[in-house]
N, C-alpha and C positions, 0 to 999 in steps of 0.2 A: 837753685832751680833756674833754669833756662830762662830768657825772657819771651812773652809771649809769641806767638806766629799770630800775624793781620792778613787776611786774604779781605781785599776793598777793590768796588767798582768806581768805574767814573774819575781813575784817579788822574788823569793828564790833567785838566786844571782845578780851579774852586775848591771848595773845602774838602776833595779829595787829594787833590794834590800836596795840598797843606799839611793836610793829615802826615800825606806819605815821607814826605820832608822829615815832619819832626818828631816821624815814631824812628826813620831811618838814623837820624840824629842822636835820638836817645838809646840805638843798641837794639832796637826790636829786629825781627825778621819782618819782611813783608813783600806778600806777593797782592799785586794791584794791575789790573785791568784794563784797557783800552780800544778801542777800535782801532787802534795803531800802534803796535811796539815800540815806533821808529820817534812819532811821538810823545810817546810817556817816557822813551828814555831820554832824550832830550830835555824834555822837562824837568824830569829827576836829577840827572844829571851824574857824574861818574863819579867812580870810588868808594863804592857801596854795594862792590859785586856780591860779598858773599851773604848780602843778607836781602839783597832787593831781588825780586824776580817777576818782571815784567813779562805782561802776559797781552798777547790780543786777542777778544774777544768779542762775539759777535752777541752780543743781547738777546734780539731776536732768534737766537737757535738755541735751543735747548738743551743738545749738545755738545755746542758751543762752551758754553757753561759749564756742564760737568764733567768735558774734558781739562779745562780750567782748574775745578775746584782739587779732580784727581793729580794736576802736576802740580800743585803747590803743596800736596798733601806726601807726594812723592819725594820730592824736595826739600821739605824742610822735616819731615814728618810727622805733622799734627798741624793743626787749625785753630787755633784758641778765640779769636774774634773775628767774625763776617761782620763788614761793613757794607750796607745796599747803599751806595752812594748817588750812585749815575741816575738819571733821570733829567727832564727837561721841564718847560713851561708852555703853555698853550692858552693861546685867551680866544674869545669869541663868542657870541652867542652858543647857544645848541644846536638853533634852525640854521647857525651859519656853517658849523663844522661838516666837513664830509667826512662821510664813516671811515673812509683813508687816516684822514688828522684823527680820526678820536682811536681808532683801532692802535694807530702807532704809537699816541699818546701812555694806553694801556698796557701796550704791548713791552715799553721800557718801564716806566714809572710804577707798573704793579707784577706782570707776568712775570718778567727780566728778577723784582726782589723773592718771588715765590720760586723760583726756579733755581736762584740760587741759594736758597732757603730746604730745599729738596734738595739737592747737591750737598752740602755741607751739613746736615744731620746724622745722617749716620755716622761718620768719624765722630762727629759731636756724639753723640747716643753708646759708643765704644768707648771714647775714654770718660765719658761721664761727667762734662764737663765744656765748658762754650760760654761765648756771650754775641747772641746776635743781634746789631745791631742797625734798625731799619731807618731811614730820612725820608722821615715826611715833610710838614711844613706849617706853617700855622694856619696856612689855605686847609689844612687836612681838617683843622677844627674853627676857625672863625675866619670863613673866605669871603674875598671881597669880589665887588661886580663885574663880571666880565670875565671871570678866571671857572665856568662852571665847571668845565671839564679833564682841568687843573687840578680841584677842588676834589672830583671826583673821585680819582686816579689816589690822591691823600689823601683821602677820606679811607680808603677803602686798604693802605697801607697802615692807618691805625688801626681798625678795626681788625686785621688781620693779626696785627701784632699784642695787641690785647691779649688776644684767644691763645696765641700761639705763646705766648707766657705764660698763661695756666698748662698747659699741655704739655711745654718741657720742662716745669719746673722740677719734678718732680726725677727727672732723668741728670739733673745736675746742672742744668743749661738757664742762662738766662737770658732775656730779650729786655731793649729799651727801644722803643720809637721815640724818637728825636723832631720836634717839630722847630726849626728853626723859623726865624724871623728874617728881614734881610741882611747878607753878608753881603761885602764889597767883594764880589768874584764878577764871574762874566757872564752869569746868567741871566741877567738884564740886556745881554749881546744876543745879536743874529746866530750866534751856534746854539744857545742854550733856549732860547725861547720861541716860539712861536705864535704868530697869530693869523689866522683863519685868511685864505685866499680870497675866500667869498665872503662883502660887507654888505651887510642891509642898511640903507641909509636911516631906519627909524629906530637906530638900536644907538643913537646918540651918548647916553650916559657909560655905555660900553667904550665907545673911543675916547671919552675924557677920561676914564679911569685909566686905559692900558696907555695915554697921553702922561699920564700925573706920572704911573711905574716907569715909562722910558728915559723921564726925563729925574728921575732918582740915580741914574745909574753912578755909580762911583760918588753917591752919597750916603749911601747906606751906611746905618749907624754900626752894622758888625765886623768885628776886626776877623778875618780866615783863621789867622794865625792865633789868638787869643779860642776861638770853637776848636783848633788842633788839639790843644791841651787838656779842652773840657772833654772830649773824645776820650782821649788817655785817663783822664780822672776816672771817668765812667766806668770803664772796661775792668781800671782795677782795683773796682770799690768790690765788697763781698756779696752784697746786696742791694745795688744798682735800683732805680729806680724802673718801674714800667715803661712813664707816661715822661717826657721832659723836655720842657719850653724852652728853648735858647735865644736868650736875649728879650732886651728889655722893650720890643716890638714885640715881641713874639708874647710876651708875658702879659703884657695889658691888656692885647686882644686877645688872648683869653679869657681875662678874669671881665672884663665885657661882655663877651659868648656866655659867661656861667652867672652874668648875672643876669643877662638878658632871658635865659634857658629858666632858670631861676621864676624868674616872674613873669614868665609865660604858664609856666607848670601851676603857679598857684591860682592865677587868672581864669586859668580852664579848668581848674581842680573838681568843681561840681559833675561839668559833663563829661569827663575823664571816668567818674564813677560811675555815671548814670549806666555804665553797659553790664555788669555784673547781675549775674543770678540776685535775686531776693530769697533767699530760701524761709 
């Protein structure tokens, strides 16, 4: 049997990039994404014509996209793993954000994975079989100050992909959302993250936090290349997991989240009940 076809966004650099490297490396096919062809093949780099097939594409169009998903599907002849990689970071208040930052925010980070999630089912739904593969982040489930709309955006990437694994289980396909923790890529840089034009001066605890993240960068405990491989694992396990923390940031503040969630549920346990029928 063939080795799998990867169709992955986001992939010029960070943990897309890395992917793209070392699924190219190991003999996959893969078509991978960019706002720039010129770009991602540069980054990729040559001698890997007949199995890479760079693609540029505009996120924001929807078309964009399912022109996309239809030439890799042309090309290689089938889709076996969607990776929703691409996506950015956004920090600031609420009251500080303009509906501009939070629209665009939305507009890659969640629209951009459901669009091309519409795109790539139906070939998925034909041969009966898929593994889709969505990046969230630990912001998606224990987010820290200053990140709400960050937070949002992955929040709402897990809970999409929950549902959406009960939904194609049953057609052959499976999903993992992916919440990483910090990787030493470039999304602590001016390309990948963003913060809010407009500062309120009484939102103090906000700039020491997105103070504390800028000044991590190129410290972060996770290796790009080491999450390459855990990608790979994933994809060609038989029964993948749903929900999966990556890294040992990623994992703490979880099990912090679940204990904190934990013993709040028990604390309010009485007036939780109080609203039911007496019959």
């Amino acid at each position: 049997m063939d080795k799998k076809v990867w169709y992955i966004t986001g992939a010029s650099k960070g943990l897309g990039l890395a992917l793209v490297k070392k699924l190219l490396q190991a003999g996959y096919r893969v078509a991978a994404t960019s706002r720039s062809v010129e770009t991602l093949q540069d980054a990729v780099g040559t001698g890997k014509e007949d199995s890479f097939l760079p693609l540029e594409v505009d996120l924001a169009d929807s078309a964009s996209i399912t022109a996309s998903v239809q030439q890799a599907v042309q090309h290689f002849g089938r889709i076996d793993v969607v990776v929703n990689n691409a996506g950015f970071g956004i920090g600031g208040s609420v009251e500080e954000l303009s509906e501009k930052e939070v629209a665009d925010s939305f507009g890659v980070n969640v629209f951009a994975t459901i669009n091309v999630i519409k795109s790539a089912l139906p070939y998925m739904r034909k041969q009966q079989s898929g593994h889709i593969i969505n990046i969230s982040s630990i912001a998606g489930f224990a987010a820290a100050t200053g990140w709400a709309m960050y937070a949002a955006t992955k929040f709402a990437v897990i809970g999409l992909s929950e549902v959406l694994a009960d939904d194609v289980r049953e057609l052959g396909i499976n999903v993992t959302v992916v919440a990483p923790g910090a990787f030493r890529t470039e999304f602590l840089s001016e390309q990948s993250l963003v913060l809010s034009e407009n500062k309120i001066d009484d939102y103090q605890a906000i700039r020491d936090s997105h103070s504390r993240y800028l000044n991590m960068n190129g410290k972060q405990a996770g290796d790009p290349q080491k999450a390459a491989d855990v990608f790979i694992q994933l994809a060609e396990m038989p029964e993948p997991p749903v929900r999966f923390f990556m890294g040992t940031d990623a994992y703490n503040r979880a099990v912090q989240k679940i204990d904190l969630l934990t013993s709040e549920l028990e604390k309010w346990k009485e007036l939780s009940f109080v609203t039911d029928f007496k019959e």
